[in-house]
C-alpha positions as CSV (number, residue, x, y, z in Angstrom):
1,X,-8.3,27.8,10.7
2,X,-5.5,25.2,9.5
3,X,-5.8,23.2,12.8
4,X,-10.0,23.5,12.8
5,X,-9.6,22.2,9.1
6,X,-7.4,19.5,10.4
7,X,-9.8,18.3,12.8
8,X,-13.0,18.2,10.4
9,X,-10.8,15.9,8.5
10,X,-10.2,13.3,11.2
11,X,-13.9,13.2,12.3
12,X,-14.5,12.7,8.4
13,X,-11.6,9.7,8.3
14,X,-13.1,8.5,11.5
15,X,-16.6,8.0,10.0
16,X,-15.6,6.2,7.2
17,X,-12.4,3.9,8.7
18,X,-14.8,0.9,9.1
19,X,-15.6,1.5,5.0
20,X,-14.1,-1.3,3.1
21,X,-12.3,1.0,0.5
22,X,-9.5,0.7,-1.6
23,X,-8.0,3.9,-3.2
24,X,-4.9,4.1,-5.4
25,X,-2.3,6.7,-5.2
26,X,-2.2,9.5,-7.9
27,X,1.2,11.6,-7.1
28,X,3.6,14.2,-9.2
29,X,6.9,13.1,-10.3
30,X,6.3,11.5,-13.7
31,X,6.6,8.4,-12.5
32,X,3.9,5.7,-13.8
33,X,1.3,6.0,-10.4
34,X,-1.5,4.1,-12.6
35,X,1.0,1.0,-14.0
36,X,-1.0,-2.5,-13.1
37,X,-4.5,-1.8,-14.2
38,X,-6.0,-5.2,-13.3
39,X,-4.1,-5.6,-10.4
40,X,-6.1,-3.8,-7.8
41,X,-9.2,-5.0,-9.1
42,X,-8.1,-8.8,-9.0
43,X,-7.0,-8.3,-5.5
44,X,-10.2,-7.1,-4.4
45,X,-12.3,-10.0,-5.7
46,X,-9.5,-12.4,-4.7
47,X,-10.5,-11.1,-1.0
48,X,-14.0,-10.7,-1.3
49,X,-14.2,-14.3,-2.7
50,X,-11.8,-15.7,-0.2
51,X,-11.4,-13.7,3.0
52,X,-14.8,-12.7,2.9
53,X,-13.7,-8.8,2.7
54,X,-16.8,-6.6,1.3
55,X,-14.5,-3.9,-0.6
56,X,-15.9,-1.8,-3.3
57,X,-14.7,-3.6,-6.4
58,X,-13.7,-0.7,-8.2
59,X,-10.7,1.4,-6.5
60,X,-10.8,5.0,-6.9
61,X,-7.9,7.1,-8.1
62,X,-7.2,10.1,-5.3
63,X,-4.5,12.8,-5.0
64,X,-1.8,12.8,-2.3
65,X,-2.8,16.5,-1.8
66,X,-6.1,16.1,-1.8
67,X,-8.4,15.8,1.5
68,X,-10.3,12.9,-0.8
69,X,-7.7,10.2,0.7
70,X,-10.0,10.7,4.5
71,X,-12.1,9.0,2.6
72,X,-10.3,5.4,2.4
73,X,-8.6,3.8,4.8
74,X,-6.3,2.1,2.7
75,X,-4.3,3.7,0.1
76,X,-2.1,1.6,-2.5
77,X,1.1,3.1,-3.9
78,X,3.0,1.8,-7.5
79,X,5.1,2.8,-10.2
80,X,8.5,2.6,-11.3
81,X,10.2,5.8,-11.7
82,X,10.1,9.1,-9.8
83,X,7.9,10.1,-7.0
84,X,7.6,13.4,-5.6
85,X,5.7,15.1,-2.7
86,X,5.2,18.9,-2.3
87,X,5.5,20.1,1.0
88,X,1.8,20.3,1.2
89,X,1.6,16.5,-0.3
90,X,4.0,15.6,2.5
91,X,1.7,17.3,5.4
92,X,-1.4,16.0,4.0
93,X,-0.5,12.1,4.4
94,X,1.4,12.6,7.5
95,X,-1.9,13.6,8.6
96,X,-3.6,10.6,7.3
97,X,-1.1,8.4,8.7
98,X,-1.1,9.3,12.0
99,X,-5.0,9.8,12.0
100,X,-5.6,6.1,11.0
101,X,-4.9,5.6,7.3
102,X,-3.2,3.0,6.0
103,X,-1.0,3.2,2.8
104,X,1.1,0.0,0.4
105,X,3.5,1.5,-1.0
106,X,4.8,-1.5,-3.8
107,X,7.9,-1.4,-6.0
108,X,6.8,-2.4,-9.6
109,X,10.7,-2.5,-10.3
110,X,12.5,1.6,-10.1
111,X,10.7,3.5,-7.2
112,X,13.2,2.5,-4.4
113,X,15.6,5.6,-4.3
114,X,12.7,8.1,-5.3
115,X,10.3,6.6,-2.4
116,X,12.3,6.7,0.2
117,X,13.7,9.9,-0.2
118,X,10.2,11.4,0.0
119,X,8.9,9.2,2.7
120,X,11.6,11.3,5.0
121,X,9.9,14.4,3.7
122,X,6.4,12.7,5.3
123,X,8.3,11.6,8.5
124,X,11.3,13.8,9.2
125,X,12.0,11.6,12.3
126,X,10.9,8.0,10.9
127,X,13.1,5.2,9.3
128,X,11.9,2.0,7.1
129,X,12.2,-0.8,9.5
130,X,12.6,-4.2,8.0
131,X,9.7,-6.4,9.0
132,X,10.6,-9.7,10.6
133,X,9.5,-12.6,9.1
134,X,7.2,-13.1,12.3
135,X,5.3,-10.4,12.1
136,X,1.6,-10.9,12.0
137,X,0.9,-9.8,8.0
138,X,2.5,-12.8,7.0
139,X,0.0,-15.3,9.0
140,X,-3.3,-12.3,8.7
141,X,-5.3,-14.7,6.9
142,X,-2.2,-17.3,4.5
143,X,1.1,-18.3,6.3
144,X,4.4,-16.9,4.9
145,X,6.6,-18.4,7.2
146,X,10.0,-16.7,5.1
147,X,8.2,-13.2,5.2
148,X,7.5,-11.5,1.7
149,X,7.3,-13.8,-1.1
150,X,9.6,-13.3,-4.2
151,X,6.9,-13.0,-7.7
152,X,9.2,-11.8,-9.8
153,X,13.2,-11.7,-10.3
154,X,13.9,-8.0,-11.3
155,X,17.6,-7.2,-9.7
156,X,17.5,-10.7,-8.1
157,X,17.7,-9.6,-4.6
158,X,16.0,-10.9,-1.8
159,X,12.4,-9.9,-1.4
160,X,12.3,-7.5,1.7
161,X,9.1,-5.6,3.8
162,X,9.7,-2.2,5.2
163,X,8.0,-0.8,7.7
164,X,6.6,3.1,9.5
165,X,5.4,3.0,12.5
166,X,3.8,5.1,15.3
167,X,3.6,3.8,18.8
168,X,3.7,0.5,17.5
169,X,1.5,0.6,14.4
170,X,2.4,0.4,11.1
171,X,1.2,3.0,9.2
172,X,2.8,2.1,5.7
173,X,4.2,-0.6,4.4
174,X,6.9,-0.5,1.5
175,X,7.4,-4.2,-0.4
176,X,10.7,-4.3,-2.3
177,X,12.1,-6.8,-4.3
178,X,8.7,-8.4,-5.1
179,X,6.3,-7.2,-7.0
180,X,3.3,-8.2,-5.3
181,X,1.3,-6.2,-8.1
182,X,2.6,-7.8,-11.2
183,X,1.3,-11.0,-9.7
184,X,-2.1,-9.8,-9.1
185,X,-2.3,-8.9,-12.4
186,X,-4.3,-10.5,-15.5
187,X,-2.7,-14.1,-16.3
188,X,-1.9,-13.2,-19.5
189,X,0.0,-10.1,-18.8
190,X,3.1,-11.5,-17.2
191,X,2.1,-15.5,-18.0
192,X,3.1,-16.0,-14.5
193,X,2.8,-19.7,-13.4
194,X,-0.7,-19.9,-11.7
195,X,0.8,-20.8,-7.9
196,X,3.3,-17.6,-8.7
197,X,0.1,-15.6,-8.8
198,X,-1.9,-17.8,-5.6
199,X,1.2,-16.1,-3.9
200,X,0.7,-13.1,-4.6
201,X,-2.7,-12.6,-4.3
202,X,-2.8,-14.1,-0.7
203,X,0.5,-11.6,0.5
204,X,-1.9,-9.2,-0.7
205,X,-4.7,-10.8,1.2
206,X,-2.8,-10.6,4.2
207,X,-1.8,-7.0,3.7
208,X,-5.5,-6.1,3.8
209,X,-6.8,-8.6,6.2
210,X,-4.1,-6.7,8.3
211,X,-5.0,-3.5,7.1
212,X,-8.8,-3.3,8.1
213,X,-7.6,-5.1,11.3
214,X,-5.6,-2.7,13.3
């Protein structure tokens, strides 16, 4: 019955890939999975305005044990503390992963240790691979010849993109060191220097562009 159930739910994601959807990423942990309000929202417009994306302007909220993520291809990740997958959380997104999904997974400043600890509980046999500067989500649809663009300072470290893939796609993309999120925020919540937010929006641009692409 698991495996019958397993199938139903790739012909379901397989039905609705081509929907331009954004969903965010409710998980367990305690960790602050709804920080950014406005970011997700300003990103969609951003894209609908500019790279002629047709995405639902309101993203939804789903569960990462729930079978509602088959519903969106793409599924965006934040927070800054502790993240936490079940065993059953774990299976569920493997599945969506390797049936097509998509998920950003995007440091707001504090989920680094927590993430990648329960990424290995997704994919026992899967590292984070740094993304090379020439890899084609920094040209999707705005060129970023250096790779991922630093919005805000936090530790000071270099800005870095990390990588999952399967038989050469990437199924989930970690951004470190960044903040891509902040920046697509409201103005007036960071009072980040207009071409600090241009950046930001069009990394997260790409990331879609990309995203719906392959």
């Amino acid at each position: 019955m698991k495996n019958i159930a397993a199938i139903i739910l790739c012909l379901v994601f397989a039905a609705t890939v081509n929907a331009q959807q954004i969903a965010i990423l409710k998980y367990q942990g305690g960790g602050d999975w709804y920080s950014n309000p406005t970011a997700l929202p300003n990103l969609i417009k951003f894209s609908n305005q500019n790279i002629k994306t047709a995405i639902d302007p309101q993203p939804q909220t789903v569960e990462t044990g729930s079978t509602d993520i088959f519903q969106y291809p793409f599924l965006h990740m934040t927070g800054h503390g502790n993240v936490f997958f079940s065993e059953e959380d774990a299976q569920n997104l493997r599945e969506y992963l390797l049936g097509g999904g998509f998920l950003h997974i995007d440091d707001n400043y504090g989920m680094n240790e927590f993430i990648r600890r329960e990424l290995k509980k997704v994919f026992p046999d899967k590292e984070l691979e740094e993304l090379p500067a020439s890899h084609p989500i920094f040209s999707a649809a705005y060129s970023f010849p250096s790779g991922l663009p630093k919005i805000h300072e936090h530790d000071g470290l270099r800005p870095q993109a990390f990588g999952i893939f399967d038989n050469g796609r990437l199924l989930c993309l970690f951004t470190y060191e960044s903040d891509l999120g902040d920046g697509w925020e409201d103005q007036q919540v960071h009072n980040d220097p207009e071409e600090v937010r241009l950046k930001a929006l069009q990394m997260g641009a790409n990331i879609i562009k990309y995203a719906f692409s392959n």
